[in-house]
DRENPA-3360 file (N, C-alpha, C; in nm, 2 decimals, always signed):
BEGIN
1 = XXXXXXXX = +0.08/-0.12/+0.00/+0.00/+0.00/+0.00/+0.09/+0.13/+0.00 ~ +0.08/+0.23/-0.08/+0.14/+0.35/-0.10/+0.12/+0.44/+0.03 ~ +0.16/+0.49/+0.06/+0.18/+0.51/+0.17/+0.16/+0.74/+0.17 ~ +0.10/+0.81/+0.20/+0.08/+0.92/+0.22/+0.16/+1.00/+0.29 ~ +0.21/+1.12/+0.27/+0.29/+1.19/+0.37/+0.23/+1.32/+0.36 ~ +0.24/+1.41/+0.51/+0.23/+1.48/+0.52/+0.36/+1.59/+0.57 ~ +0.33/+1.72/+0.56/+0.43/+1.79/+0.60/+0.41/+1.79/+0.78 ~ +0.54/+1.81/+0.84/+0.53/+1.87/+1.04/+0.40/+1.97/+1.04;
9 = XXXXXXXX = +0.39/+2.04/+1.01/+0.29/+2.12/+1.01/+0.14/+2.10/+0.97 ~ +0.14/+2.04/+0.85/+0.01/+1.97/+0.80/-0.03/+1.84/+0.94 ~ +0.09/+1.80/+0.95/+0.05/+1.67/+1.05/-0.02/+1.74/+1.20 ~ +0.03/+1.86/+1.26/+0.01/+1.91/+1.38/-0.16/+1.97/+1.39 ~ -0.15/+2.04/+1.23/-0.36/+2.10/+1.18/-0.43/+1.94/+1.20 ~ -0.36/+1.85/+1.15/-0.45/+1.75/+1.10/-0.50/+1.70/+1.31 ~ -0.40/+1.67/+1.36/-0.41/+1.61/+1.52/-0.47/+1.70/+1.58 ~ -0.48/+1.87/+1.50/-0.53/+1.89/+1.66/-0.70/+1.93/+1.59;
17 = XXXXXXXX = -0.75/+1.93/+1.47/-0.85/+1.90/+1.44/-0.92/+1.77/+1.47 ~ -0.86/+1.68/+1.49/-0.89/+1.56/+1.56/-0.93/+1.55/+1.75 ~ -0.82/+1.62/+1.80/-0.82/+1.66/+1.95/-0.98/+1.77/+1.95 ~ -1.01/+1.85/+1.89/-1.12/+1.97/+1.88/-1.27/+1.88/+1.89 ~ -1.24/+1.74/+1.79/-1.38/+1.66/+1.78/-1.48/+1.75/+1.75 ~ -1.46/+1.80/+1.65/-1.60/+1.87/+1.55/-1.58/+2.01/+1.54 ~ -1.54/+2.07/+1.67/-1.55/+2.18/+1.67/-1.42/+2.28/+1.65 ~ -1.37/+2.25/+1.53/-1.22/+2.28/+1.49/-1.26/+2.40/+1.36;
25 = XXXXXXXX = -1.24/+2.50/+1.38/-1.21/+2.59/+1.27/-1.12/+2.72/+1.32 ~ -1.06/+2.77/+1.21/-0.95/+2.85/+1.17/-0.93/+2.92/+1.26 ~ -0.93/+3.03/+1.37/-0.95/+3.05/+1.47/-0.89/+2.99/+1.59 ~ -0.96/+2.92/+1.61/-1.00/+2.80/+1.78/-0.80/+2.69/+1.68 ~ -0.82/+2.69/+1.60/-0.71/+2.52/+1.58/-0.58/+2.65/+1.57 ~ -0.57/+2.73/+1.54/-0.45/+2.82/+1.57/-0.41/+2.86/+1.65 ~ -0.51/+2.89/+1.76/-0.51/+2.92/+1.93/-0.40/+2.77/+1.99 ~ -0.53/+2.70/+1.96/-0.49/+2.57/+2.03/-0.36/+2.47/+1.95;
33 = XXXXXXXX = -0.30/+2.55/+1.85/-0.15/+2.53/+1.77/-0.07/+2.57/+1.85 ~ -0.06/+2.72/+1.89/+0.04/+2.81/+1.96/+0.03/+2.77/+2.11 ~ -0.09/+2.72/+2.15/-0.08/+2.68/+2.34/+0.04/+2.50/+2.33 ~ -0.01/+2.44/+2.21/+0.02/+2.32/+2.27/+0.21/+2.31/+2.22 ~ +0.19/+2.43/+2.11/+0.34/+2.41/+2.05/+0.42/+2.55/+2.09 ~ +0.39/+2.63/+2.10/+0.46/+2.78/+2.16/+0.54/+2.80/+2.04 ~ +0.49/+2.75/+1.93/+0.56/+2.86/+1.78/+0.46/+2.95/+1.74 ~ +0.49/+3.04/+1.64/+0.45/+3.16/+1.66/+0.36/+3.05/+1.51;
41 = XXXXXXXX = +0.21/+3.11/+1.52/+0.16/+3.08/+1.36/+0.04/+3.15/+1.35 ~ +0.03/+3.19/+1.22/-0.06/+3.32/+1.18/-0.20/+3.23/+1.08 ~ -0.29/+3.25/+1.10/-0.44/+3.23/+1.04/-0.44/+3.20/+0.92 ~ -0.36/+3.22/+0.86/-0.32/+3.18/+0.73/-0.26/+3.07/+0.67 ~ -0.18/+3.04/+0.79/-0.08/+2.91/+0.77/-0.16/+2.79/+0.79 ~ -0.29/+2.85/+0.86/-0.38/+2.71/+0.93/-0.47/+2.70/+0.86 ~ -0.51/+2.80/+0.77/-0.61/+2.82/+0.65/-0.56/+2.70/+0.52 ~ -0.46/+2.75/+0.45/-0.36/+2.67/+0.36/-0.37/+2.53/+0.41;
49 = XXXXXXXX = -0.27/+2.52/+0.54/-0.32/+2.37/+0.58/-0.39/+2.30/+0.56 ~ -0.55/+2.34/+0.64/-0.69/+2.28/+0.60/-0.71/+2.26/+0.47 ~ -0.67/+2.35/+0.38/-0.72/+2.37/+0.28/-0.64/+2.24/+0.15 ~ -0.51/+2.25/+0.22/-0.43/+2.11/+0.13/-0.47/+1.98/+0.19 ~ -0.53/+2.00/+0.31/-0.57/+1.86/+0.40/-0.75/+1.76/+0.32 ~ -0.79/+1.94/+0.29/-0.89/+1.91/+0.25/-0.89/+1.85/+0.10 ~ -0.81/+1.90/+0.01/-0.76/+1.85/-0.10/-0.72/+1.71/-0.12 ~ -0.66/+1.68/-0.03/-0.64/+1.53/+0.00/-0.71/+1.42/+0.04;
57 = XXXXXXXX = -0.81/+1.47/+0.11/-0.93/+1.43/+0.13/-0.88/+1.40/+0.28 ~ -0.86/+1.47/+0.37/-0.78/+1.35/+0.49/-0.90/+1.49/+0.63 ~ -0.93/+1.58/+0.57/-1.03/+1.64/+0.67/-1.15/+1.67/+0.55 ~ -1.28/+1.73/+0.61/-1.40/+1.76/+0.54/-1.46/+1.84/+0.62 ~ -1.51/+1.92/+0.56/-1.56/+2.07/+0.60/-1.68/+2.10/+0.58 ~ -1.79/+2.20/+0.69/-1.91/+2.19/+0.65/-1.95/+2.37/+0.74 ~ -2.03/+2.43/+0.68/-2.06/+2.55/+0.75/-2.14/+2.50/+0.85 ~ -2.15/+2.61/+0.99/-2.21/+2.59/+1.13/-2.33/+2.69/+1.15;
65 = XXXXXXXX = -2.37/+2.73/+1.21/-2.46/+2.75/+1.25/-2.42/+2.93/+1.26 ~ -2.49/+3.00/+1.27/-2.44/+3.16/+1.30/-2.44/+3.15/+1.43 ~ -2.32/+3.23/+1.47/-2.32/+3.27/+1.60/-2.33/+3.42/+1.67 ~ -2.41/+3.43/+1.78/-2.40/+3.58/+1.88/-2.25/+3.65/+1.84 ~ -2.13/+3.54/+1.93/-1.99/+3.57/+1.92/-1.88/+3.60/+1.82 ~ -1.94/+3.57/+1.70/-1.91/+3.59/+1.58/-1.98/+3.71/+1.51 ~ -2.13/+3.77/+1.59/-2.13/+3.84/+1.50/-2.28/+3.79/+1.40 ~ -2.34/+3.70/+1.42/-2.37/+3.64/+1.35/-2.32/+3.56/+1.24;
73 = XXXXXXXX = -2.20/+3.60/+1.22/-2.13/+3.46/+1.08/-2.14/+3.34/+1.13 ~ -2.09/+3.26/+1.05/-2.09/+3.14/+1.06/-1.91/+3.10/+1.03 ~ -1.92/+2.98/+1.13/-1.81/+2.93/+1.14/-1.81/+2.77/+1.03 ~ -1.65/+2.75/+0.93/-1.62/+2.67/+0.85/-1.60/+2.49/+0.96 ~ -1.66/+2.47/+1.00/-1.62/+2.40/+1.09/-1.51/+2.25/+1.02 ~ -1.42/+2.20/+1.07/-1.36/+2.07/+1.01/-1.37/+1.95/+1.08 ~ -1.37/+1.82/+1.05/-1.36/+1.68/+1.07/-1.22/+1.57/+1.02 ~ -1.17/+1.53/+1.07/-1.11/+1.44/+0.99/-1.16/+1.29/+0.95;
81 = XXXXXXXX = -1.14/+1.25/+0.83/-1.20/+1.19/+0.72/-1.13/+1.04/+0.82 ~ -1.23/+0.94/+0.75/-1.11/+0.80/+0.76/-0.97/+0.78/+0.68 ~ -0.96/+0.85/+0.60/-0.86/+0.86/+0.56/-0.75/+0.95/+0.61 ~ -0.81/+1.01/+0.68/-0.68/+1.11/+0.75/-0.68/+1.05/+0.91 ~ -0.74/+1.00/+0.93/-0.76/+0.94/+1.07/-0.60/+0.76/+1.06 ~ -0.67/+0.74/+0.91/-0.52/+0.63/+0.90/-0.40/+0.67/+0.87 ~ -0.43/+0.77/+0.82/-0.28/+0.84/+0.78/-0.23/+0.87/+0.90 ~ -0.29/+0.91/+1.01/-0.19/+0.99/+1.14/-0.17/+0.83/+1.20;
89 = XXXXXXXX = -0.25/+0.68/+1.24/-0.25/+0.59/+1.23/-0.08/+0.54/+1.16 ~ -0.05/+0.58/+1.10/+0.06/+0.54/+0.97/+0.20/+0.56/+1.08 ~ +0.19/+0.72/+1.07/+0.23/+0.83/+1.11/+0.31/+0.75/+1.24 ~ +0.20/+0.74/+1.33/+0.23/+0.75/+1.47/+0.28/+0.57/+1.46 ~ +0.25/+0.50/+1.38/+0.33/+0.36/+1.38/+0.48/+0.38/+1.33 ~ +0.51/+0.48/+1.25/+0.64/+0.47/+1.24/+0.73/+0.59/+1.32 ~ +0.70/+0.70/+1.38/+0.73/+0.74/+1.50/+0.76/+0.66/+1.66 ~ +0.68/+0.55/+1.66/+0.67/+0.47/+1.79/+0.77/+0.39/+1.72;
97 = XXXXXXXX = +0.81/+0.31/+1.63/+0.89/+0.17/+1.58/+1.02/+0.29/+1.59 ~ +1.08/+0.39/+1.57/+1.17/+0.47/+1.59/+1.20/+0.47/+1.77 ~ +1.11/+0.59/+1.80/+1.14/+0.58/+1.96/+1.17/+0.44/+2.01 ~ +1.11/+0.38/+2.00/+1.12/+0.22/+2.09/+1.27/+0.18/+2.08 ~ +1.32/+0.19/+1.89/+1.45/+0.14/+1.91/+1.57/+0.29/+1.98 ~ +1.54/+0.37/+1.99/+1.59/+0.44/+2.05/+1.63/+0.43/+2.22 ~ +1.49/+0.43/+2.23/+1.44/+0.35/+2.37/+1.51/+0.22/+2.40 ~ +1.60/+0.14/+2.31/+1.64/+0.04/+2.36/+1.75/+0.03/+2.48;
105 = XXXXXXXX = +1.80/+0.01/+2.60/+1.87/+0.03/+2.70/+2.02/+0.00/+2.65 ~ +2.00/-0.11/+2.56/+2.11/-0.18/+2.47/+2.18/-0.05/+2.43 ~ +2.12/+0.01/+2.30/+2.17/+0.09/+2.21/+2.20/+0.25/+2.30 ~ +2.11/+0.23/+2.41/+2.18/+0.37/+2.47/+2.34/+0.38/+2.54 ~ +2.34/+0.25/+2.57/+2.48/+0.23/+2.62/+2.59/+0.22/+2.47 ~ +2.56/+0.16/+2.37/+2.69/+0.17/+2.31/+2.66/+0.34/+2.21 ~ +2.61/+0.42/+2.27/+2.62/+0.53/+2.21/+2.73/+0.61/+2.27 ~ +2.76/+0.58/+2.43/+2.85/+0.69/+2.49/+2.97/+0.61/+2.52;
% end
């Protein structure tokens, strides 16, 4: 199976769209970008994101309801897809098969 990649940054929109559970849009997933990572990132960068995420099919997007707080607008709200739900799946199996052998007690000793 061909296997999908995403960029560090695409990968962090896609997780924390997922952490939000429904209620992820442009706004709220930027806030909650800069609390959990303390890099500096601007509305735009999380717009693009979504927007190549959504091209890929790995989130899906639907308008919300108008709100008081908004003003009455409406918010773009996002989901991620099964397909983006396997991809971070992918992701995080080959991050963990890294750490672990990192993690080996063995290999930390003949490093020093």
């Amino acid at each position: 199976m061909k296997r999908t990649y995403l960029g560090e940054f695409e990968e962090i929109v896609l997780l924390t769209v997922v952490v939000m559970e429904g209620q992820a849009y442009g706004v709220v997933l930027m806030h909650e970008i800069i609390q959990q990572t303390g890099r500096d990132v601007r509305l735009n960068q999380v717009h693009s994101a979504l927007q190549r995420l959504e091209e890929k099919g790995m989130v899906k997007s639907e308008m919300g309801e108008p709100t008081a707080e908004r003003g009455g607008r409406r918010k773009r709200l996002f989901k991620v897809t099964a397909f983006g739900q396997r991809t971070l799946h992918e992701i995080q199996e080959v991050r963990v098969n890294y750490w672990t052998k990192i993690l080996n007690p063995l290999k930390l000793s003949t490093q020093l």
